[in-house]
Backbone as XML, in Angstrom:
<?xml version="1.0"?>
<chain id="A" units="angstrom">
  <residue number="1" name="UNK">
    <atom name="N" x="0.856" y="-1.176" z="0.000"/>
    <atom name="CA" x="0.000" y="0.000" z="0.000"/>
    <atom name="C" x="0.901" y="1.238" z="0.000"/>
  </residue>
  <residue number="2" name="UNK">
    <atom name="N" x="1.050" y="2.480" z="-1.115"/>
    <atom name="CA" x="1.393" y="3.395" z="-0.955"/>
    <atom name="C" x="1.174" y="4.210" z="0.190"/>
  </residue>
  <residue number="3" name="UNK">
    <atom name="N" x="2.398" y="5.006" z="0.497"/>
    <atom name="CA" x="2.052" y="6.066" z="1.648"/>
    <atom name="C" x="0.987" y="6.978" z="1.753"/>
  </residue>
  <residue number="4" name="UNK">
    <atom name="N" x="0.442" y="7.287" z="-0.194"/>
    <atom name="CA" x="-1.096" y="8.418" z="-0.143"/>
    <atom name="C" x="-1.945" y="7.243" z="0.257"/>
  </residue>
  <residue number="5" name="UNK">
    <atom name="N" x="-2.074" y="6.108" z="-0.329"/>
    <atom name="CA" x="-3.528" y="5.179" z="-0.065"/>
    <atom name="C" x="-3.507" y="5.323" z="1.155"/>
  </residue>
  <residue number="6" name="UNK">
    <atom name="N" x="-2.366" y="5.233" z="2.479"/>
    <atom name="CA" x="-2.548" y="5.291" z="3.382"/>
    <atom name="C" x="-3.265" y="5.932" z="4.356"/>
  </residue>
  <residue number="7" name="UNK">
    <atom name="N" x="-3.125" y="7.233" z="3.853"/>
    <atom name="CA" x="-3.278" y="7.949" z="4.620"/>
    <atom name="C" x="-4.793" y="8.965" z="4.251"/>
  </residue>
  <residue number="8" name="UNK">
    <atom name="N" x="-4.857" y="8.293" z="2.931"/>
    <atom name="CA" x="-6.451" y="8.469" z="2.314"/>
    <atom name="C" x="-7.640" y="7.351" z="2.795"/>
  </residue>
  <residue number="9" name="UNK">
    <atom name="N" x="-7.280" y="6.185" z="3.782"/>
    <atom name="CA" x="-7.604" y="5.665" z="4.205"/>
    <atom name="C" x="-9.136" y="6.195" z="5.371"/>
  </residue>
  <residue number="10" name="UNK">
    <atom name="N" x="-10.186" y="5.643" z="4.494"/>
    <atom name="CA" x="-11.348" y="5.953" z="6.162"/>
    <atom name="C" x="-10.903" y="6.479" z="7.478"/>
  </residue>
  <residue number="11" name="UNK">
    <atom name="N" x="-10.140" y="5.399" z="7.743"/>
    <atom name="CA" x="-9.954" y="4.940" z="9.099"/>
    <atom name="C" x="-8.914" y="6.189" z="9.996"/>
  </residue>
  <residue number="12" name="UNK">
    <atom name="N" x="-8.537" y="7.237" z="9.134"/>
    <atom name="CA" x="-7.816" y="7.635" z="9.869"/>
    <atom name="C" x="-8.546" y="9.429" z="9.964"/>
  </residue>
  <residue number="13" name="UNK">
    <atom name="N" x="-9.828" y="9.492" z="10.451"/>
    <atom name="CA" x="-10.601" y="10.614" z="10.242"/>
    <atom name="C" x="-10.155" y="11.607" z="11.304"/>
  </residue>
  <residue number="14" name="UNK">
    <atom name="N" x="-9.203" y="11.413" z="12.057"/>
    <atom name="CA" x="-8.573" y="12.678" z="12.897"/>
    <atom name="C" x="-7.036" y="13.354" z="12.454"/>
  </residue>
  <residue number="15" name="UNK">
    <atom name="N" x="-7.079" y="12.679" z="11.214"/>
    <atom name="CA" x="-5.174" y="13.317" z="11.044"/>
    <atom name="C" x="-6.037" y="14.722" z="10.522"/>
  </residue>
  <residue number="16" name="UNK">
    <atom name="N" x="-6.891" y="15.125" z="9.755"/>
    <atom name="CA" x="-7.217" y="16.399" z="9.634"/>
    <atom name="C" x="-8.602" y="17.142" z="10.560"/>
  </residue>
  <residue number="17" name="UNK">
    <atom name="N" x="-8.275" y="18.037" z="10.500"/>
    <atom name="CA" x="-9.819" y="18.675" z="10.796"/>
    <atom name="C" x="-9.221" y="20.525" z="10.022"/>
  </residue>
  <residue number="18" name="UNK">
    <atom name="N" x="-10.156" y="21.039" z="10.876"/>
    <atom name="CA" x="-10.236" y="22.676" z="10.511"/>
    <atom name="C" x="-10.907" y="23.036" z="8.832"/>
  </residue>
  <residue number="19" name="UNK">
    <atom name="N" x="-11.031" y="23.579" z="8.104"/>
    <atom name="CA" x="-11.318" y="23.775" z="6.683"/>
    <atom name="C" x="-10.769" y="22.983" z="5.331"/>
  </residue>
  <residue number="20" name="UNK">
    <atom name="N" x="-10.897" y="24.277" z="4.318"/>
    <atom name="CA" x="-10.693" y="23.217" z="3.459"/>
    <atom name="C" x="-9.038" y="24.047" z="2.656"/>
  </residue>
  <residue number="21" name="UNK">
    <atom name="N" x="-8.711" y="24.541" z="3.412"/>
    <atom name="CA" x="-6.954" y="24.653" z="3.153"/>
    <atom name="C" x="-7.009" y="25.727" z="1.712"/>
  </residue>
  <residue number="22" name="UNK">
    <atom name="N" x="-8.068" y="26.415" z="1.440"/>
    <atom name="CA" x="-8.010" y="27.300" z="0.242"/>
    <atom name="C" x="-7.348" y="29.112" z="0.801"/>
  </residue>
  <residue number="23" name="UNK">
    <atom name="N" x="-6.652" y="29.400" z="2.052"/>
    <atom name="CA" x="-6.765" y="30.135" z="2.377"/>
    <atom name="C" x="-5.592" y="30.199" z="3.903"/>
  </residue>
  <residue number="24" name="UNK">
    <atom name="N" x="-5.286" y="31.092" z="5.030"/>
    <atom name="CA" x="-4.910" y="30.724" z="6.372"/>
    <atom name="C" x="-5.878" y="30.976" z="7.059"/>
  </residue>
  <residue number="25" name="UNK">
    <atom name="N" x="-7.020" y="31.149" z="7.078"/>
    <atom name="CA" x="-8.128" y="31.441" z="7.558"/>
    <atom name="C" x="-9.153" y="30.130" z="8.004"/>
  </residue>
  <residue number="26" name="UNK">
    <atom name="N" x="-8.844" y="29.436" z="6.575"/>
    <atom name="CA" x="-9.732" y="28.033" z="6.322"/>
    <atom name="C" x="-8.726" y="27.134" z="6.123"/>
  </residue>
  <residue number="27" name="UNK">
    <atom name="N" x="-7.491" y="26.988" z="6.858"/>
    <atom name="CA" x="-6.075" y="26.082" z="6.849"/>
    <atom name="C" x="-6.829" y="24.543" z="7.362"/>
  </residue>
  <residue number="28" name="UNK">
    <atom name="N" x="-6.090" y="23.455" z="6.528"/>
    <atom name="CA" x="-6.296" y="22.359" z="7.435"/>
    <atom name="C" x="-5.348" y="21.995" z="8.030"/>
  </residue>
  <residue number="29" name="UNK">
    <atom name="N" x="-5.811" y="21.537" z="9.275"/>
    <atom name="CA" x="-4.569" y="21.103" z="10.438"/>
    <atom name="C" x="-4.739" y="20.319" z="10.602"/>
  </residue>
  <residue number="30" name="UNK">
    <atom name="N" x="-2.889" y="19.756" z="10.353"/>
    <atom name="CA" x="-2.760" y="18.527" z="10.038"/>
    <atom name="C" x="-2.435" y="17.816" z="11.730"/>
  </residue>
  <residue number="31" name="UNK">
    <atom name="N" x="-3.273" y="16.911" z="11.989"/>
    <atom name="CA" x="-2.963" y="16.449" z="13.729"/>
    <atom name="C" x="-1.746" y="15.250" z="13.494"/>
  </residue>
  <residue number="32" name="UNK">
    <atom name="N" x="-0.609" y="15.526" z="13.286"/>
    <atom name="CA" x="0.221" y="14.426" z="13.079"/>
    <atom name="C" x="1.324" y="14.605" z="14.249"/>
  </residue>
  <residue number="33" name="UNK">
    <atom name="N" x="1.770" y="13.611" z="14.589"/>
    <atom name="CA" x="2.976" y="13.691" z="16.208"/>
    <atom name="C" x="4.384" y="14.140" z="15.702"/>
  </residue>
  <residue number="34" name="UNK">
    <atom name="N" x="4.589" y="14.294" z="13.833"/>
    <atom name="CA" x="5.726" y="14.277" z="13.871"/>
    <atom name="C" x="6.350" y="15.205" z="11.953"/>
  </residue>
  <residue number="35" name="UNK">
    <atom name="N" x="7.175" y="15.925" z="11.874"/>
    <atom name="CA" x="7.335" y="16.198" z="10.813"/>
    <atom name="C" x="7.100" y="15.837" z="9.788"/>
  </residue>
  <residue number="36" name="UNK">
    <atom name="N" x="7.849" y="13.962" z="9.734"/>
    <atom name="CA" x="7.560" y="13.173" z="8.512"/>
    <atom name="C" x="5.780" y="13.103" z="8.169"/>
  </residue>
  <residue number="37" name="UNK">
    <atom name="N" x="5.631" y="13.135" z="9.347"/>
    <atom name="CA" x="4.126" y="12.115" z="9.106"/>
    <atom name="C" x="3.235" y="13.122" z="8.588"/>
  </residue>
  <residue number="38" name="UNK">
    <atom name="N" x="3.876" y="14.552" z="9.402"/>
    <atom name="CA" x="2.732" y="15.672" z="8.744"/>
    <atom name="C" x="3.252" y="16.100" z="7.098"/>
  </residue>
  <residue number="39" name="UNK">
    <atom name="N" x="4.305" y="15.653" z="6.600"/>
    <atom name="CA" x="4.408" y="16.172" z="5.374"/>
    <atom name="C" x="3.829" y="15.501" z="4.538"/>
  </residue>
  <residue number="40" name="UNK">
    <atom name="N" x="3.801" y="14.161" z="4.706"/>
    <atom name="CA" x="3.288" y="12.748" z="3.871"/>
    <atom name="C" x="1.718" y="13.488" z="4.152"/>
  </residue>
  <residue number="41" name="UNK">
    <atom name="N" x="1.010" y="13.362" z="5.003"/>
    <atom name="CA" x="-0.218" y="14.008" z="4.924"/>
    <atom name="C" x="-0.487" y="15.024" z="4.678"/>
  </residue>
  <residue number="42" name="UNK">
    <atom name="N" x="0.344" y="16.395" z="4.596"/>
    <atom name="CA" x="-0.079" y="17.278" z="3.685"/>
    <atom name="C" x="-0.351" y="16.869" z="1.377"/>
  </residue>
  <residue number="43" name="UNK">
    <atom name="N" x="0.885" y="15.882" z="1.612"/>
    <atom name="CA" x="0.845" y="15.461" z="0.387"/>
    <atom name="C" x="-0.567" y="14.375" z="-0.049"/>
  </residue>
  <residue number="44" name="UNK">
    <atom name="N" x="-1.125" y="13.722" z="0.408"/>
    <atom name="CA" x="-1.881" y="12.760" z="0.963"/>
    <atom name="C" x="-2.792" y="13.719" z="0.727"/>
  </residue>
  <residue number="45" name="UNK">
    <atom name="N" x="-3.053" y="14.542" z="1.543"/>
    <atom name="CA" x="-4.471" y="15.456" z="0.980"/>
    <atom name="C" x="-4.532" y="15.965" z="-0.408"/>
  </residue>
  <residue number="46" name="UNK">
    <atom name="N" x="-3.691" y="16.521" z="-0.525"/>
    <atom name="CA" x="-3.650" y="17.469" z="-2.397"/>
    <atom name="C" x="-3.902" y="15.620" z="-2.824"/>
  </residue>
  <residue number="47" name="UNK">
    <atom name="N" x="-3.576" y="15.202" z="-2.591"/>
    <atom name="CA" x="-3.713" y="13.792" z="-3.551"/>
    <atom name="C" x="-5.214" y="13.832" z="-3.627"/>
  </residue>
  <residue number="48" name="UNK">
    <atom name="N" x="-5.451" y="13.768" z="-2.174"/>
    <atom name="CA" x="-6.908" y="13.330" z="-2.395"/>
    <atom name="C" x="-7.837" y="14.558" z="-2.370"/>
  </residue>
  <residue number="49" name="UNK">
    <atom name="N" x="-7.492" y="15.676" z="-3.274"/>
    <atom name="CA" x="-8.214" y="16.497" z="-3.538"/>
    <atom name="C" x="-8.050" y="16.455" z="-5.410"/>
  </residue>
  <residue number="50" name="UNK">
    <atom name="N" x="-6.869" y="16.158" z="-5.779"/>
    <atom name="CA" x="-6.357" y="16.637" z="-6.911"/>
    <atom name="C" x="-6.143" y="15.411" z="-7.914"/>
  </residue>
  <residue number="51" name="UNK">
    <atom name="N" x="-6.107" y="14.329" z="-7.150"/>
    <atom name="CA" x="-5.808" y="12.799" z="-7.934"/>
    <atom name="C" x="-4.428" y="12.389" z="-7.906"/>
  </residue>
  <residue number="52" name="UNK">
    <atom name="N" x="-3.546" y="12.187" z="-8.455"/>
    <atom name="CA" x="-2.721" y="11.098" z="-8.738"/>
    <atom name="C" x="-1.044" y="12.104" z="-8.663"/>
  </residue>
  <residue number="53" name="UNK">
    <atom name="N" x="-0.282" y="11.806" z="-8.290"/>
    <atom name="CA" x="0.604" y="12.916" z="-8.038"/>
    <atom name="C" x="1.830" y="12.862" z="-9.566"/>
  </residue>
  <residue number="54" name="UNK">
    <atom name="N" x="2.113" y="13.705" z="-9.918"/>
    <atom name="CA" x="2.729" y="13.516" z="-11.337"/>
    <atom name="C" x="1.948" y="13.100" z="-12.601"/>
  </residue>
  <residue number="55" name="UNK">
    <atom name="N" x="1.031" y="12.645" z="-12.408"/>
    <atom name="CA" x="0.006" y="12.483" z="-13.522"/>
    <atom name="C" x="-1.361" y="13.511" z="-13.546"/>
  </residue>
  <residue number="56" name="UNK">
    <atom name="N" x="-1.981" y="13.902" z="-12.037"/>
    <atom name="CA" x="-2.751" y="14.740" z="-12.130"/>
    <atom name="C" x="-2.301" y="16.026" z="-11.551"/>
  </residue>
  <residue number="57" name="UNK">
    <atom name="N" x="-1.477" y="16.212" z="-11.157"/>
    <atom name="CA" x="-1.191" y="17.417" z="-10.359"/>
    <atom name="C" x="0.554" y="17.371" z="-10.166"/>
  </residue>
  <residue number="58" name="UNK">
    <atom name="N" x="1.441" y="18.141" z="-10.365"/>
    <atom name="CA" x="2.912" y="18.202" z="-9.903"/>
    <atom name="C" x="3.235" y="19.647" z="-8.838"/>
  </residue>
  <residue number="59" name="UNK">
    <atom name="N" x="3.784" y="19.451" z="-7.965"/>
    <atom name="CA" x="4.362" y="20.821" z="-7.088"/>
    <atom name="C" x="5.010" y="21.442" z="-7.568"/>
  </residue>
  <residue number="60" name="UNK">
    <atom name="N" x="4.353" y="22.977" z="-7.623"/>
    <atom name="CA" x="5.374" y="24.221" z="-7.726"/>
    <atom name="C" x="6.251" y="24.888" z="-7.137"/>
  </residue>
  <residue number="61" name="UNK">
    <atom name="N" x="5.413" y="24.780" z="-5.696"/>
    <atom name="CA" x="6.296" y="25.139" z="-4.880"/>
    <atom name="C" x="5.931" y="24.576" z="-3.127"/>
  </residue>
  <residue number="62" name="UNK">
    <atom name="N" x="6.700" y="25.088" z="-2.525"/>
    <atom name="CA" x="6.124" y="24.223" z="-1.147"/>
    <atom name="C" x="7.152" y="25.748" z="-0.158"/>
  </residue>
  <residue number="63" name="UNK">
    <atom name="N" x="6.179" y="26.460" z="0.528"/>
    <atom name="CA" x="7.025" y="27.408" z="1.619"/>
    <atom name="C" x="6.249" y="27.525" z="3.077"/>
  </residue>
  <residue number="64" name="UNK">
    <atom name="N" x="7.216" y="27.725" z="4.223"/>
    <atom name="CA" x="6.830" y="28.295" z="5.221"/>
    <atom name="C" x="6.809" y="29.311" z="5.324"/>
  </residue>
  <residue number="65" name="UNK">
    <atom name="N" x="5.100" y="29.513" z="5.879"/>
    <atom name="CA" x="5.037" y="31.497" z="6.343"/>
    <atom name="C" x="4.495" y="30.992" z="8.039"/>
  </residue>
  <residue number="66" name="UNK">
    <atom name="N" x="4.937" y="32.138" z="8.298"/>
    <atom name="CA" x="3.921" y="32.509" z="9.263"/>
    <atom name="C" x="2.518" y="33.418" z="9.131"/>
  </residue>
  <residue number="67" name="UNK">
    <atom name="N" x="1.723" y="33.046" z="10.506"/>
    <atom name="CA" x="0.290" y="33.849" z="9.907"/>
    <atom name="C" x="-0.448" y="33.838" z="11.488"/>
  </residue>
  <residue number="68" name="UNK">
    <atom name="N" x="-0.253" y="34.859" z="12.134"/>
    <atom name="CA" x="-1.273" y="35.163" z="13.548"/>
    <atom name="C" x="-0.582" y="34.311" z="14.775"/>
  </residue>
  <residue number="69" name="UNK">
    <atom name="N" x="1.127" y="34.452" z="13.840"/>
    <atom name="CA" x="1.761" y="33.595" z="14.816"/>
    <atom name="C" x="1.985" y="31.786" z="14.970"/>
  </residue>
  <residue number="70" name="UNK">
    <atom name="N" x="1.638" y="31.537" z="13.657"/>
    <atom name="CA" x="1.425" y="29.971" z="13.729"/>
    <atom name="C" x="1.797" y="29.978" z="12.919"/>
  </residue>
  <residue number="71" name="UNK">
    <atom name="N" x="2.662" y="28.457" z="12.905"/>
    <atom name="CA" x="3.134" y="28.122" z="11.379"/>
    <atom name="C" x="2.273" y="27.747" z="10.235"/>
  </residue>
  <residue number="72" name="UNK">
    <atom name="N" x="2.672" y="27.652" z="8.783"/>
    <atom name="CA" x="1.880" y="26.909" z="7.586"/>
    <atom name="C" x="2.797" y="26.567" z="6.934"/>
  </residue>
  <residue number="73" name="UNK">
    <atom name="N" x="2.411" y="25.668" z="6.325"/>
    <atom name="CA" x="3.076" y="25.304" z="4.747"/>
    <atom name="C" x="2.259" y="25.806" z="4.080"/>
  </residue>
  <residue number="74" name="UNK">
    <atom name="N" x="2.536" y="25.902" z="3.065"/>
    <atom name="CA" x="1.709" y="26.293" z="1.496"/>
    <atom name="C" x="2.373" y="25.742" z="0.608"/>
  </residue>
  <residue number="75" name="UNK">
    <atom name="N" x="1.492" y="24.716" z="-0.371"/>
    <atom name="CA" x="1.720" y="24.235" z="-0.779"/>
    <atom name="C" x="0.882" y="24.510" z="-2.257"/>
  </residue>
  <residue number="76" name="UNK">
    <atom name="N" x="1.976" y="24.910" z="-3.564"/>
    <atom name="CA" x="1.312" y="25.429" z="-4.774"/>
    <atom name="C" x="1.519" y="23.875" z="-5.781"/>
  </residue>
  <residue number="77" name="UNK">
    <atom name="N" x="0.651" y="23.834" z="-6.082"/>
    <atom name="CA" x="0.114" y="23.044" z="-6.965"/>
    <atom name="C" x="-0.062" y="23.311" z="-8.243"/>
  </residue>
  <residue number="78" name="UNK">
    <atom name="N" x="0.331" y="22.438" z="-9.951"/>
    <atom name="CA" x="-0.667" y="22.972" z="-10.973"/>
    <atom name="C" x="-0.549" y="21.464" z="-11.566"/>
  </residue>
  <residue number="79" name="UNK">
    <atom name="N" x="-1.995" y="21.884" z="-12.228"/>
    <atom name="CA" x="-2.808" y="20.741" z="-12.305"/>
    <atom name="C" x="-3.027" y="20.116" z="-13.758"/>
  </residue>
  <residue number="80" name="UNK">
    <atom name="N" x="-2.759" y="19.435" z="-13.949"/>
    <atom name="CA" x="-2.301" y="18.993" z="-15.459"/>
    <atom name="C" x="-3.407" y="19.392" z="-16.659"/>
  </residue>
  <residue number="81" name="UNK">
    <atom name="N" x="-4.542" y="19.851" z="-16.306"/>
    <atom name="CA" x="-5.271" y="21.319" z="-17.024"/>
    <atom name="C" x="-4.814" y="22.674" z="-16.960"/>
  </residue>
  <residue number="82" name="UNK">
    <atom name="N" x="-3.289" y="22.704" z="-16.992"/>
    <atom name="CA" x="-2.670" y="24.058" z="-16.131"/>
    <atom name="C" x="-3.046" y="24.912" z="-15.376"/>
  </residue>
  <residue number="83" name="UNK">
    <atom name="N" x="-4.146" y="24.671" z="-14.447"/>
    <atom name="CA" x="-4.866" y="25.341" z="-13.266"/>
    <atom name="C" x="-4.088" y="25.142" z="-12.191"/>
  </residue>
  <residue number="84" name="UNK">
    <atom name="N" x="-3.479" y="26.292" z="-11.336"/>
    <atom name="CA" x="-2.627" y="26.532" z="-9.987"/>
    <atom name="C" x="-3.614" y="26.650" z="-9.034"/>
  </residue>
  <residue number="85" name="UNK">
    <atom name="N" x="-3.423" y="26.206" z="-8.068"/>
    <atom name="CA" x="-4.033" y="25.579" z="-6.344"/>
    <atom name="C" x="-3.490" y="26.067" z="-5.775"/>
  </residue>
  <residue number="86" name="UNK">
    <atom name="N" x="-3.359" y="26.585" z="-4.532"/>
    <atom name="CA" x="-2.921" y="26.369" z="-3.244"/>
    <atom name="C" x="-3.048" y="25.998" z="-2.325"/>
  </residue>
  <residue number="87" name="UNK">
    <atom name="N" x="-2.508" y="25.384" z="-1.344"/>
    <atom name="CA" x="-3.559" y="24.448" z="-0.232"/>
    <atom name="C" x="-2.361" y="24.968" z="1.181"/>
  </residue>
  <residue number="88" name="UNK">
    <atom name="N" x="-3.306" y="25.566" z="1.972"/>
    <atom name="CA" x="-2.554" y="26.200" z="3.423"/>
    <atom name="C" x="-2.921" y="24.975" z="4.520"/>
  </residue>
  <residue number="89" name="UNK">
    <atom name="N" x="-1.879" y="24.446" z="5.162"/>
    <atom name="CA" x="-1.828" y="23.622" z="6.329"/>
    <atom name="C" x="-1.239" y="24.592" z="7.506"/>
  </residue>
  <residue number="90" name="UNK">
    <atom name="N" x="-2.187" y="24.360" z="8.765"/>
    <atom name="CA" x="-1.570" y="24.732" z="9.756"/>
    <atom name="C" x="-0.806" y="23.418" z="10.119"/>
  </residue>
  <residue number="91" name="UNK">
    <atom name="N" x="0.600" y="23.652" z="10.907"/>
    <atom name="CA" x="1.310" y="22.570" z="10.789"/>
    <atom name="C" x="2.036" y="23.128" z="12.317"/>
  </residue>
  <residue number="92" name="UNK">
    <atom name="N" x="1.327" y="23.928" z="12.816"/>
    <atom name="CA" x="1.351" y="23.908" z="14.393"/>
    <atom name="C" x="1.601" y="23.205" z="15.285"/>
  </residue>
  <residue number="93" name="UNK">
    <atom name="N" x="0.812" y="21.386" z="15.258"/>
    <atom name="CA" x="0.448" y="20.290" z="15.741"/>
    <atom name="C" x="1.799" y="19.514" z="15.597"/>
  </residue>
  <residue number="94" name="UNK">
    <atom name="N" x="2.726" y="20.165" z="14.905"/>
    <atom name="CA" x="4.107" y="19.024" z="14.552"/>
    <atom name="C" x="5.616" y="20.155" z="13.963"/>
  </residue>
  <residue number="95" name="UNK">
    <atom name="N" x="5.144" y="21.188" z="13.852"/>
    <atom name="CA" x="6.113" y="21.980" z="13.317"/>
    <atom name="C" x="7.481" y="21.711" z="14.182"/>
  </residue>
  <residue number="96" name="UNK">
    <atom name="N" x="8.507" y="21.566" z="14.092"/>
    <atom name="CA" x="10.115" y="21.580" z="15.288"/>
    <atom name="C" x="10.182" y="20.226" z="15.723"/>
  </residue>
  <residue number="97" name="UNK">
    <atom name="N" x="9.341" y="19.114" z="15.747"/>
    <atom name="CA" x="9.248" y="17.386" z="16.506"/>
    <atom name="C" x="9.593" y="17.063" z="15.318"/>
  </residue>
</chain>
């Protein structure tokens, strides 16, 4: 089982909550204990928003900001219809572990 099937998995309905990551306002936060695990699940989501990674969607870019004092990633996306995304994770829950 790939690391996205994984983590696109039912069973794991608390690694996210908060919005829908179009924004830092509506960030999803990622509840993961640990760097790796929150990056694989930031990736893991655009998957499972966007489809298939290199075939439906490739990364443009990937940066840390800050925003009200909390960390994010942002993560830019374009989408093999050349449509650009962005998807904001608060990454609070694991940022420095």
């Amino acid at each position: 089982m790939s690391i996205f099937n994984w983590f696109k998995r039912k069973e794991q309905p608390s690694l996210f909550s908060g919005g829908n990551g179009e924004s830092f306002e509506t960030a999803v936060v990622v509840n993961a204990d640990n760097s790796f695990a929150g990056v694989m699940a930031e990736y893991a989501y655009v998957a499972s928003e966007c489809g298939q990674p290199q075939a439906d969607w490739k990364m443009k870019s990937q940066s840390l900001k800050e925003h009200n004092g909390k960390p994010y990633d942002v993560l830019n996306v374009v989408l093999s219809n050349g449509q650009d995304r962005s998807f904001y994770f608060d990454i609070s829950k694991f940022f420095g572990k």
